[in-house]
VEXDREN-2710 file (C-alpha; in Angstrom, 1 decimal):
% VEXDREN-2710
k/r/px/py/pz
1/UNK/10.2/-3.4/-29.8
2/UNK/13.1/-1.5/-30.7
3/UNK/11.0/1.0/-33.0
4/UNK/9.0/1.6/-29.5
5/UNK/12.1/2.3/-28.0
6/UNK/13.5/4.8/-30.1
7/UNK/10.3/6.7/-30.0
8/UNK/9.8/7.1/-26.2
9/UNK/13.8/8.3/-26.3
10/UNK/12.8/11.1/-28.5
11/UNK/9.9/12.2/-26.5
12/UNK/12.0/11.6/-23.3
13/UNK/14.5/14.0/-24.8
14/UNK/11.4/16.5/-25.8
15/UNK/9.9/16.7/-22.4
16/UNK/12.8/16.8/-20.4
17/UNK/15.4/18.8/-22.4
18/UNK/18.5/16.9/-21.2
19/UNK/19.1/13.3/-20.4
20/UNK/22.6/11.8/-19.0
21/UNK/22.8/8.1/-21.0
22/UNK/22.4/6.7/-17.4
23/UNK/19.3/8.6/-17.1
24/UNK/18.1/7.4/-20.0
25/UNK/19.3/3.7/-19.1
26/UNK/16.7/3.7/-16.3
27/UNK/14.2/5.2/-17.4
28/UNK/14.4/2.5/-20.8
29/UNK/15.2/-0.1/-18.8
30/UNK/18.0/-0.7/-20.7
31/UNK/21.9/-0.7/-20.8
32/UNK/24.1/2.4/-21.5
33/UNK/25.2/1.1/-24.1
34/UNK/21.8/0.5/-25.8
35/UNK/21.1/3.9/-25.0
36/UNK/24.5/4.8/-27.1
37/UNK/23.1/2.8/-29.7
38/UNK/20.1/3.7/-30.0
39/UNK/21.1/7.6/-30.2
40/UNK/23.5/6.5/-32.9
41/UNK/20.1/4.6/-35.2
42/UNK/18.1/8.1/-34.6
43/UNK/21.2/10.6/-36.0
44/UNK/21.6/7.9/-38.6
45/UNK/17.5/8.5/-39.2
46/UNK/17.7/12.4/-39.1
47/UNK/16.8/12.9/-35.6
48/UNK/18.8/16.2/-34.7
49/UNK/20.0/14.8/-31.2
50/UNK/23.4/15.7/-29.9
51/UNK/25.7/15.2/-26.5
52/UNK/27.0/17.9/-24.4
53/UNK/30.4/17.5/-22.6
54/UNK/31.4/17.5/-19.3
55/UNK/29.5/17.4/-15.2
56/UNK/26.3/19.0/-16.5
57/UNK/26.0/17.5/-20.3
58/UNK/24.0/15.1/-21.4
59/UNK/21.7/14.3/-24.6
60/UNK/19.3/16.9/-26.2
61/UNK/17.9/17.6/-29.1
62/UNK/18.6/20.5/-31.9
63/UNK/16.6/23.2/-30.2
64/UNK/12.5/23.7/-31.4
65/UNK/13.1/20.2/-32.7
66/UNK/9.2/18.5/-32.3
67/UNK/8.0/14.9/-33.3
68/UNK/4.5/14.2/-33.7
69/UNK/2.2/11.9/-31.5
70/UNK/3.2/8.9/-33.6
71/UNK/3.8/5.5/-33.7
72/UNK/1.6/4.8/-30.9
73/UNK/0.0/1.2/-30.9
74/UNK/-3.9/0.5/-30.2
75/UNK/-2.8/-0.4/-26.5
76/UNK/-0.9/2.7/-25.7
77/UNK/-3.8/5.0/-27.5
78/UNK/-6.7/3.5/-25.7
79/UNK/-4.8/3.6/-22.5
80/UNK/-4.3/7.1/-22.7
81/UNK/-7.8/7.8/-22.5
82/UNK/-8.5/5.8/-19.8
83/UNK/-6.3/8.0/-17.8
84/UNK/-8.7/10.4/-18.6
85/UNK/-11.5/9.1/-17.4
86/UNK/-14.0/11.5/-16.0
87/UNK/-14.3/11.5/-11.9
88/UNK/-11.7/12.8/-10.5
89/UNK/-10.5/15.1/-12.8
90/UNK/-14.2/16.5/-12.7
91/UNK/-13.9/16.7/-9.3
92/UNK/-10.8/18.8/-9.1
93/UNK/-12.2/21.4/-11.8
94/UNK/-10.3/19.8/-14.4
95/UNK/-13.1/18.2/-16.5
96/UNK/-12.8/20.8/-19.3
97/UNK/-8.7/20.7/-19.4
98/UNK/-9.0/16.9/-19.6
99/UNK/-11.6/17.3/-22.5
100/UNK/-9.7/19.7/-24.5
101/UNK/-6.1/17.6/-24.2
102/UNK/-8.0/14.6/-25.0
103/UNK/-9.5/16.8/-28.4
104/UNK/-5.9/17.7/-29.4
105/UNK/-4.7/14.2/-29.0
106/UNK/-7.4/12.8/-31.0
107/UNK/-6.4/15.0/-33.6
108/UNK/-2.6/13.8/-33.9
109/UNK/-3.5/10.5/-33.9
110/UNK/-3.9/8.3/-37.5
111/UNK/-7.2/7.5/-38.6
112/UNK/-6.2/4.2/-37.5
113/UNK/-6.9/5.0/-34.1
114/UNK/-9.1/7.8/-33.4
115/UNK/-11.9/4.9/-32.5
116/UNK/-9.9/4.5/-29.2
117/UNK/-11.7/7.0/-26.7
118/UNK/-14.8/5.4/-28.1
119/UNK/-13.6/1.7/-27.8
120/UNK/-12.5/3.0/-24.0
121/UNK/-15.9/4.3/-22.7
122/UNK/-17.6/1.5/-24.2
123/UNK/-15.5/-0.7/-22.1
124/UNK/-14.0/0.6/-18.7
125/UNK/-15.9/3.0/-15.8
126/UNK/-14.2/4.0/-13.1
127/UNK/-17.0/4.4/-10.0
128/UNK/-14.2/5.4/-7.5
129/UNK/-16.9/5.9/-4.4
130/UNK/-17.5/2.9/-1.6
131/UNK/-21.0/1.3/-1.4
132/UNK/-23.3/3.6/0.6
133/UNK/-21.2/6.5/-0.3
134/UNK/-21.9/10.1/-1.6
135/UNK/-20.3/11.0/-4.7
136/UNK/-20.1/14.7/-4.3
137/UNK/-16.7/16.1/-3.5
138/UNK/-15.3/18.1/-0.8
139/UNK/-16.5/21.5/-1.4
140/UNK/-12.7/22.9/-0.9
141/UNK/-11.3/20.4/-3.5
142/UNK/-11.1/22.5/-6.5
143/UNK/-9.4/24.9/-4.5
144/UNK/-6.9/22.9/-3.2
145/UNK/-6.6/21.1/-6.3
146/UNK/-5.6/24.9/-8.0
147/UNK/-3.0/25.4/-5.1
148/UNK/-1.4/22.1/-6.0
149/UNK/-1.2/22.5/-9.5
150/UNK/0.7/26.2/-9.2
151/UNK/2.9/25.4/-5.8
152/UNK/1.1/27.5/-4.1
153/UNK/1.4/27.6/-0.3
154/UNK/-2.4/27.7/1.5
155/UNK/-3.4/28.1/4.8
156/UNK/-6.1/25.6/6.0
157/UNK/-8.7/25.7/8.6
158/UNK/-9.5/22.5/9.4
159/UNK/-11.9/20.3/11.1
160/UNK/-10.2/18.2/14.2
161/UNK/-12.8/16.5/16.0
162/UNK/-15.0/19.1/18.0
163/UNK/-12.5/21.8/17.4
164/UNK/-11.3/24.0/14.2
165/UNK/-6.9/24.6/14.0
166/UNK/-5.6/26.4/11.5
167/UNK/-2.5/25.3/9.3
168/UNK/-0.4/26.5/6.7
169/UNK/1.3/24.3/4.6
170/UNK/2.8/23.3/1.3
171/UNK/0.4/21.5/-0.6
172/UNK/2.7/18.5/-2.4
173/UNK/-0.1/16.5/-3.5
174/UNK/-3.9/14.8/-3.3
175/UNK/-4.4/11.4/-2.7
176/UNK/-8.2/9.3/-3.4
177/UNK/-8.5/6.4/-1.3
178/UNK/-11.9/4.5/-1.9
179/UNK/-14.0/7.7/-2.5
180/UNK/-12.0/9.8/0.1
181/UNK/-9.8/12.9/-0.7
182/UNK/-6.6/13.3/1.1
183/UNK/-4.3/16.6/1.1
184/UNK/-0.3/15.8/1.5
185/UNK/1.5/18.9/2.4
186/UNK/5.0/19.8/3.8
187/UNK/4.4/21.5/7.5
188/UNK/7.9/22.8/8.3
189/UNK/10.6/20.3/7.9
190/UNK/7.8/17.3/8.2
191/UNK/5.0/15.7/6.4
192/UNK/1.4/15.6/7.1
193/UNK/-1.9/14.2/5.4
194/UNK/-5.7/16.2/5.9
195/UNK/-8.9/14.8/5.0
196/UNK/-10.3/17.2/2.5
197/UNK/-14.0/16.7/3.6
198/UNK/-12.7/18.3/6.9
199/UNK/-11.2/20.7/5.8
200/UNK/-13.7/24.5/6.4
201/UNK/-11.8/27.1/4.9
202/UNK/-8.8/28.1/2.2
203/UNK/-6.9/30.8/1.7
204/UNK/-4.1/30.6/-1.5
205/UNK/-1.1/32.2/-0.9
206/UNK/-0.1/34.3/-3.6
207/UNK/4.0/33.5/-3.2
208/UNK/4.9/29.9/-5.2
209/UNK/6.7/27.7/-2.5
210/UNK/10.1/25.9/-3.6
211/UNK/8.9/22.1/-4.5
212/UNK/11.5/19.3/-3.6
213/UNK/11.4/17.5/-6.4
214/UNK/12.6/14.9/-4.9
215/UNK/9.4/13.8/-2.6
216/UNK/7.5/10.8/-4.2
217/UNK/3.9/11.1/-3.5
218/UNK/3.5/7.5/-4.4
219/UNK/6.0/6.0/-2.3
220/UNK/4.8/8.6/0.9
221/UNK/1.1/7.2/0.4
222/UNK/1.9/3.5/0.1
223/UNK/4.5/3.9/3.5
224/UNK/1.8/6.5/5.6
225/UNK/-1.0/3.7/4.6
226/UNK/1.0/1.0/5.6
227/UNK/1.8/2.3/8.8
228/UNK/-1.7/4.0/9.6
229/UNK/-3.0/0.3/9.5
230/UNK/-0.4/-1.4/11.4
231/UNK/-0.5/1.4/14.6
232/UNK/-4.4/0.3/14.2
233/UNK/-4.2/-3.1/15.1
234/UNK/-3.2/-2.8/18.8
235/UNK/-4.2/-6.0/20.0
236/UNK/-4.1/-9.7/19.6
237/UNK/-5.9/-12.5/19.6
238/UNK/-4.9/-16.0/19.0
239/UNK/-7.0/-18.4/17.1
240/UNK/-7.2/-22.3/15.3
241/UNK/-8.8/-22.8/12.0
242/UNK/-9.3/-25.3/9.4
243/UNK/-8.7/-25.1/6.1
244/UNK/-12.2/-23.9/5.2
245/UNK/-11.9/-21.5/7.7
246/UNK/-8.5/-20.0/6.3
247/UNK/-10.4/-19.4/3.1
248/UNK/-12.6/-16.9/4.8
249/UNK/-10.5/-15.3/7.1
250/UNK/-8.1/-14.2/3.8
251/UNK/-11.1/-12.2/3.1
252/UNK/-12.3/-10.8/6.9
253/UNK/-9.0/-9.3/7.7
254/UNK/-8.4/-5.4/7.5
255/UNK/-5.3/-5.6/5.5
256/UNK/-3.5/-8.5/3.2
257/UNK/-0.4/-8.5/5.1
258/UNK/-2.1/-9.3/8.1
259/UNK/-3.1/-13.0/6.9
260/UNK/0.2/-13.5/5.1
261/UNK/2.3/-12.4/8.1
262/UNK/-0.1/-14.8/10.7
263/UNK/0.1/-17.9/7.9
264/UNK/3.7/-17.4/7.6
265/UNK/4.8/-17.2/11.4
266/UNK/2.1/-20.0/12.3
267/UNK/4.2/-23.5/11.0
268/UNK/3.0/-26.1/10.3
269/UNK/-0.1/-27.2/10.7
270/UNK/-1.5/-30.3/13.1
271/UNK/-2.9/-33.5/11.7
272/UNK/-6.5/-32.0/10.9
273/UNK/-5.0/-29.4/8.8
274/UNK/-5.4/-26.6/11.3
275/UNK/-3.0/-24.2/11.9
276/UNK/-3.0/-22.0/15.3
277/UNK/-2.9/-17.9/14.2
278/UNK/-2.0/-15.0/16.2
279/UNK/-3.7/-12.1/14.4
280/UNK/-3.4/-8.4/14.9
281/UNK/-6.7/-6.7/15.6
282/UNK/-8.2/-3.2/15.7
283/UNK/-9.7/-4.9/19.6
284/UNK/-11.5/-7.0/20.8
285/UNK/-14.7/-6.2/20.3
286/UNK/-13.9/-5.8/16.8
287/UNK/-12.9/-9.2/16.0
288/UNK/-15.6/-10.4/17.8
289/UNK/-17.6/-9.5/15.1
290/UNK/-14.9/-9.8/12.2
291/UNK/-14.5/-13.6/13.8
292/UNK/-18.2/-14.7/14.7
293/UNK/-18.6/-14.4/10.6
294/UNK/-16.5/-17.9/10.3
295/UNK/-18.9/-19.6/12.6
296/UNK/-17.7/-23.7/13.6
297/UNK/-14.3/-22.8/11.4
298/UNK/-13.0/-20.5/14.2
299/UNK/-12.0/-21.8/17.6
300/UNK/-10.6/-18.6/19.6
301/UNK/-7.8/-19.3/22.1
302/UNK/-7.0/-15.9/23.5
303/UNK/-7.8/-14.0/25.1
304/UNK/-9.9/-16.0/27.6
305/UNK/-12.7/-12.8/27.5
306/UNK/-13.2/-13.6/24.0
307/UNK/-12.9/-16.9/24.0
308/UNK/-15.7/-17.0/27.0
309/UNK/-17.7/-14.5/24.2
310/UNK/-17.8/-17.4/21.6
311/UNK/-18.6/-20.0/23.8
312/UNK/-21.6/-18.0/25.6
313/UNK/-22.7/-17.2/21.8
314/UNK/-22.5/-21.2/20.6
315/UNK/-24.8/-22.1/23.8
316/UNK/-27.4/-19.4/22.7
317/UNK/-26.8/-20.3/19.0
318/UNK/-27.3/-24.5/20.7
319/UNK/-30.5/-23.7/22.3
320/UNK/-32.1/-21.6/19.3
321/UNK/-31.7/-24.6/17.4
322/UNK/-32.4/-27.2/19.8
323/UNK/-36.0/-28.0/18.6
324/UNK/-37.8/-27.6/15.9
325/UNK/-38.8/-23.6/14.4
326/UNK/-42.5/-22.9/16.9
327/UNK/-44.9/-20.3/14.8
328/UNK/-43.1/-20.3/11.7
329/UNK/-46.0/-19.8/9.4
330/UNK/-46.4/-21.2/5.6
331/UNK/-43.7/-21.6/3.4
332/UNK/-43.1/-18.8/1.3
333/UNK/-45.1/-18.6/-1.5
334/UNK/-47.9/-21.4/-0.1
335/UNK/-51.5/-20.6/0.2
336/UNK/-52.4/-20.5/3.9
337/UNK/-56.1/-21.4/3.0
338/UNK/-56.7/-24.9/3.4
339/UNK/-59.5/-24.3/0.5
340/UNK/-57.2/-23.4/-1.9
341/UNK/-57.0/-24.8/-5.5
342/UNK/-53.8/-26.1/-7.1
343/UNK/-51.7/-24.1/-9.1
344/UNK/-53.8/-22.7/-12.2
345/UNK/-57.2/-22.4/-11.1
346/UNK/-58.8/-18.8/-10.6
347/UNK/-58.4/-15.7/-12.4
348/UNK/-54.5/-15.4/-12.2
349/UNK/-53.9/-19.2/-13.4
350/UNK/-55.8/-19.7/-16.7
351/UNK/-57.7/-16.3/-17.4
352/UNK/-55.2/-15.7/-19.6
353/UNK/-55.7/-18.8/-21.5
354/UNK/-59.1/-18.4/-22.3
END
């Protein structure tokens, strides 16, 4: 563990240049004082690193100083190449980049391990499209891909609806969401997110625009998602279920927090096991049909239009049922020829046997 450690503080200290101990702390998930420790082990070991004094000092190492790609375990190797997993990188124009880092890291790693892009493909594919879905990429990706990479501001004309607008922006970042491209650039002081499939035109700017380093395009997706799905279920409808009914509707609903949020504010439930819901929905009409899925586990309460809806569809559902199926033909798979033979007789029963 400790051996693991020490290594990712060296190549911490390689990639970034100069680490405060606190810096380090976090990024270790460890105390200072490990971190103190752990510098003392690596000068003890011949590891040229050093502190600088004072506001902007920190820990570095002896300048040109290199370590090899090693000590990595069989996890950490093979996980490496599953980042690079072809797909998306192919999509952005990076297939042959990812290819030749993936060479050079093959090379530095011990005969040990140089199985592990192998042991990978044979084991993990990443189909990042939805069902029904073309795979082919936004034609403007690579471009916009390109601009990202070198901080280079673009200007955008862009599909809205019926109409084309034009935008320039800083392009922070791209997002894939279930086989959909999304653009995350800075528009003045604010923050917006384009659909690349939308988007008609690009034009790179040949100036580099100053980056915050600061913006987390993680953290921005997971908040803009969040609150793209809860501005999308404007309405409400109240409902009872069962328990085999609450099974199902985990899976029905258009995002987890909506079932946890219903379950948790809901109390306790009656003598049957029921529990009364009150679930945000996209409308009406949508969880009509999200609802009609749970069948006799559902009773809607509100609003009296829908409710009115299920009841007018369990009459029609009563009186298909009512009697028995009129015209329904044979079986599948019987003979409708009262001459028929049983099973085995004729050409395609026993010719083969003879």
């Amino acid at each position: 563990m400790r051996a693991s450690r020490l290594i990712s503080l060296v190549l911490l200290l390689q990639s970034r240049e100069t680490m405060t101990a606190a810096e380090l702390a976090r990024e270790l998930e460890v105390s200072e004082r490990t971190v103190y420790r752990d510098v003392l082990a690596l000068s003890a070991a011949g590891v040229p690193v050093y502190a600088d004094r004072g506001r902007a000092g920190g820990y570095r190492l002896l300048g040109g100083y290199r370590t090899r790609l090693t000590g990595l375990s069989r996890d950490e190797a093979e996980a490496l190449f599953l980042a690079g997993l072809p797909g998306p990188a192919g999509d952005m124009g990076l297939a042959d980049a990812v290819a030749a880092a993936e060479l050079k890291v093959l090379a530095a790693l011990p005969p040990s391990l140089r199985d592990a892009p192998a042991r990978t493909g044979q084991r993990f594919h990443l189909d990042v499209p939805g069902w029904f879905r073309e795979s082919t990429p936004p034609p403007r990706l690579a471009e916009l891909a390109g601009a990202v990479w070198r901080d280079r501001a673009v200007e955008l004309r862009y599909r809205r609806g019926d109409r084309e607008v034009t935008r320039t922006l800083a392009p922070y970042g791209l997002v894939l969401k279930n086989g959909v491209w999304y653009l995350v650039g800075r528009v003045g002081d604010g923050w917006r997110t384009y659909r690349v499939d939308r988007v008609v035109d690009v034009e790179v700017g040949a100036e580099r625009f100053d980056r915050d380093e600061r913006f987390d395009l993680g953290a921005y997706w997971r908040e803009q998602a969040a609150a793209f799905l809860r501005d999308l279920l404007r309405d409400r409808v109240t409902v009872r279920l069962g328990p085999a009914g609450l099974r199902v509707l985990r899976h029905l609903v258009d995002a987890p927090f909506v079932y946890e949020e219903a379950v948790a504010a809901a109390g306790r439930p009656d003598g049957q096991g029921r529990l009364v819901l009150r679930l945000p929905v996209e409308s009406v009409d949508v969880a009509y049909g999200q609802l009609l899925a749970l069948g006799p586990e559902v009773e809607v309460l509100a609003p009296v239009e829908l409710r009115a809806r299920f009841a007018e569809a369990a009459r029609r559902a009563a009186a298909l049922y009512a009697d028995p199926p009129q015209d329904a033909g044979p079986p599948r798979g019987a003979d409708p020829s009262p001459d028929a033979g049983p099973p085995g007789d004729g050409p395609s029963g026993d010719a083969g046997q003879r």
